[in-house]
N, C-alpha and C positions, 0 to 999 in steps of 0.2 A: 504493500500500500504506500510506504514512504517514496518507493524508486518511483510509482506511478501518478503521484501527487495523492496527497490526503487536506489539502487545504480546501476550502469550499468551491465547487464542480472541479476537482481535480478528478483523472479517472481511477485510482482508489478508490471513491466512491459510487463506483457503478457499477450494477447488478445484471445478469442475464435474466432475469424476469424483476416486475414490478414487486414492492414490498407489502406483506401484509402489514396493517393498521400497528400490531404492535410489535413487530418490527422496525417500523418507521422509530417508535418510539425506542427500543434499546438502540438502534443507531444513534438519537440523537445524543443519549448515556453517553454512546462508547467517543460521539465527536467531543463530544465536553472533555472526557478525560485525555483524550491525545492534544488538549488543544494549547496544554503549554510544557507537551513534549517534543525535544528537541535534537535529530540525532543529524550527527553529521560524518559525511565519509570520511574513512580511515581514522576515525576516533571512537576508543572503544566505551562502550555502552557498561555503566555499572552503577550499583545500587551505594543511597550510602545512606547509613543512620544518624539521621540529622540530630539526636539527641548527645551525641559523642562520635566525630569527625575524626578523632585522632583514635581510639582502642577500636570503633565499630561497635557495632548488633553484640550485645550479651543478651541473656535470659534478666539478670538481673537487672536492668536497665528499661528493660521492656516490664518485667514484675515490679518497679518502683514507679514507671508512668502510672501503669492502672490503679495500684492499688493509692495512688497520690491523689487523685479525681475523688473528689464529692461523688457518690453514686444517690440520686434520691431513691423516695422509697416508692415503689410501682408495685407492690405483689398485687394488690386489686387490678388495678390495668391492666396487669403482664398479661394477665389471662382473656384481653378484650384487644388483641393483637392479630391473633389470630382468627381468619373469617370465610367460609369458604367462596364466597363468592371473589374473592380479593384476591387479587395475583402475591403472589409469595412475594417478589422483591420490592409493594408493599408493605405488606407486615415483616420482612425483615428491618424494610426503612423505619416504619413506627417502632420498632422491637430496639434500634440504634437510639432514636430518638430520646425514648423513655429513661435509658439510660444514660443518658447527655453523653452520646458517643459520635454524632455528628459534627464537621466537621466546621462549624459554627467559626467565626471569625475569633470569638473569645478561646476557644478549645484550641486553635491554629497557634494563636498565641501562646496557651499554657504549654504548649509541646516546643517552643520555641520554631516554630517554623511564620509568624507575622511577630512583627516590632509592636510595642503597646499601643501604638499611634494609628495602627492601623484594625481597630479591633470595634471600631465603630458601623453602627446600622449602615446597610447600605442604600435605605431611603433618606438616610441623612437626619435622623429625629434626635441625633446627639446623645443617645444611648448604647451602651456596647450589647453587639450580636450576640444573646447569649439565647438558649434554645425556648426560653421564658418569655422573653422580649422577641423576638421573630414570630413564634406564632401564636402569642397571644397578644403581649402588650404592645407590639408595634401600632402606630395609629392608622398605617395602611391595611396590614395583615390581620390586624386582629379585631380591623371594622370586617372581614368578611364572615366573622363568626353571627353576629347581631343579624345579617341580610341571609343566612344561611337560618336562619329559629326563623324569619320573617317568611322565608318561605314554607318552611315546614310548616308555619301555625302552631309553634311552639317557644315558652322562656324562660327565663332561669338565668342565672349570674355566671358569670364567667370566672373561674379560679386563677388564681396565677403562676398556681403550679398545674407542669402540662400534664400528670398521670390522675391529679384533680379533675382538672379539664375536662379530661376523655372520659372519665367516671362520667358526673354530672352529667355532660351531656348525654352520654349513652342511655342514661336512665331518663333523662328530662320529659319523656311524650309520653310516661307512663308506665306501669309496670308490664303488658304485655311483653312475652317474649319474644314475640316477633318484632314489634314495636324496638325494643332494645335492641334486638339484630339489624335493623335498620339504620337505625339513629348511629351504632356504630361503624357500620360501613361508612356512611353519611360523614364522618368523622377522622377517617382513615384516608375517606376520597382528598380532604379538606386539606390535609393534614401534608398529602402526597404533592397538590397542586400549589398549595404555598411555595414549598422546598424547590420543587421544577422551576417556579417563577423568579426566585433567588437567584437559582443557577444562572436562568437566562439573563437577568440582568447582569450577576457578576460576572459573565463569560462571553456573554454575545452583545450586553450595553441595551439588550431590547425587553420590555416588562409589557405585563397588560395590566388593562386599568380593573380597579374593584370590582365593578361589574362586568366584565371579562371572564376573570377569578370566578365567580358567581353563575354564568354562563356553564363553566367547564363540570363544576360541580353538578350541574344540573345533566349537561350530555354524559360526562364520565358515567353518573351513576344509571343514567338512565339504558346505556350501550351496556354495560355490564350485565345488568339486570336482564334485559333482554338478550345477553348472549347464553345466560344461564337457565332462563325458565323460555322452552319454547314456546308455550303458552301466554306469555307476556305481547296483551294487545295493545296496549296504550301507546298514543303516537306523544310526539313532544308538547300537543298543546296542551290536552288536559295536564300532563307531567309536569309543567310549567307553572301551572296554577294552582294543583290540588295531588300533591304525588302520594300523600297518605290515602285519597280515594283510590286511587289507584291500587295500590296495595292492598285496599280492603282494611285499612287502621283507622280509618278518620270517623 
C-alpha cells in the first residue's frame, strides 16, 4: 500500500469490487491510524517504548503505567457493555472507555507521549480532554445527550461520571427489559458517534454539527435494528418521531 500511494485516492486504496457499508467504515479506522505513519526507503522500520527511550519495553514499566491510572468503579456498567445487536468493536470501544483506557488527550499526556499544553478540548471550551469532559460535560458533546431523551420522550439528569451515565440512562424509560435493552444500545450508539466525530476533527480538521450527531444516532440505530430483526417494518419517518412506537414500548 505504501509503494502504491496510501494518501487520499492514492491507488493503495482501491479495491477490485465496491465496499460493503461496514467496511467502508473499518477503512476509514485503518486510514486514521496510518495517517501519521511514516516510512521511508532504506530506513529501517522499528518500534520504541516511549515511556523509557534508553532500557526499552520491560514488563515492569508496562505493570507500573497500569496499575499508576485511576481505574473508576464500573462493575454495574461493565455488565451493560455488552449487546447483541452491537458490533463487538463497539463494546470493546465502551468496555476501553469505562475504564478510562482511551486515548483521550489527558491519558496521551499521563503516558508522556503530549506536552501539558496540549491536553486541552479540542472544541476549545478551555477544559482538558478527559473521558468525563468529552462525553458528557463538553458543551458541544454533551448537549447531544439532552436532544437524544428529546427524542426518545424520555428524562433524567445526567451524571458526571460516564459508568453513572450509562447506568441512569439505561434504566431512565422504565423498568421494562426490553425498554432497558434499548435505551442501552441507544447509548452505546451515542457513545460510538461522539468518539468517531473527535477522531475526525483531530485527524481530518472536518466535524459535524449537533444535529448531524443527532441524525447519525437516529440512522445508526435505526440500520442496525433492521439488519437484525427481518421483520422490522418501520421506514425513517415514523422512526424519526416516535421510535418507542415502533418498538412496541411507548
Amino acid at each position: 500500500m505504501f509503494s502504491s500511494g496510501w494518501d487520499v485516492g492514492g491507488a493503495g486504496w482501491r479495491w477490485s469490487r465496491r465496499l460493503w457499508v461496514w467496511e467502508e467504515e473499518m477503512l476509514g479506522e485503518c486510514a486514521i491510524l496510518l495517517r501519521n505513519v511514516s516510512l521511508q526507503i532504506g530506513v529501517r522500520d522499528t518500534w520504541r517504548w516511549l515511556l523509557d527511550h534508553s532500557a526499552g519495553y520491560t514488563v515492569s514499566s508496562a505493570y507500573q503505567l497500569l496499575t499508576s491510572q485511576d481505574i473508576p468503579h464500573v462493575e454495574g456498567a461493565a455488565a451493560l457493555v455488552w449487546h447483541n445487536h452491537i458490533p463487538l468493536k463497539v463494546s470493546i470501544f465502551v468496555w476501553r472507555l469505562l475504564r478510562n483506557r482511551l486515548p483521550t488527550r489527558q491519558n496521551l499526556v499521563h503516558r508522556g507521549i503530549l506536552s501539558d499544553t496540549a491536553a486541552g478540548c479540542l472544541l476549545g471550551c478551555g477544559a482538558v480532554e478527559t473521558s468525563q469532559h468529552l462525553f458528557i460535560s463538553c458543551d458541544f458533546y454533551g448537549s447531544l445527550w439532552s436532544l437524544v431523551r428529546a427524542w426518545l420522550g424520555v428524562s433524567g439528569p445526567d451524571p458526571c461520571i460516564v459508568s453513572d451515565h450509562f447506568l441512569q440512562f439505561t434504566h431512565s424509560a422504565g423498568g421494562l427489559r426490553a425498554r432497558r435493552s434499548f435505551m442501552q444500545l441507544v447509548w452505546l450508539f451515542c457513545a460510538w458517534i461522539i468518539w468517531n466525530d473527535r477522531n475526525q476533527r483531530l485527524f481530518n480538521n472536518v466535524g459535524s454539527s449537533i444535529d448531524q450527531l443527532l441524525d447519525k444516532v437516529k440512522w445508526h440505530s435505526l440500520w442496525w435494528l433492521k439488519a437484525s430483526h427481518a421483520v422490522f417494518v418501520f421506514g425513517y419517518d415514523l422512526w424519526w418521531s416516535r421510535p418507542l412506537d415502533c418498538l412496541g414500548l411507548g
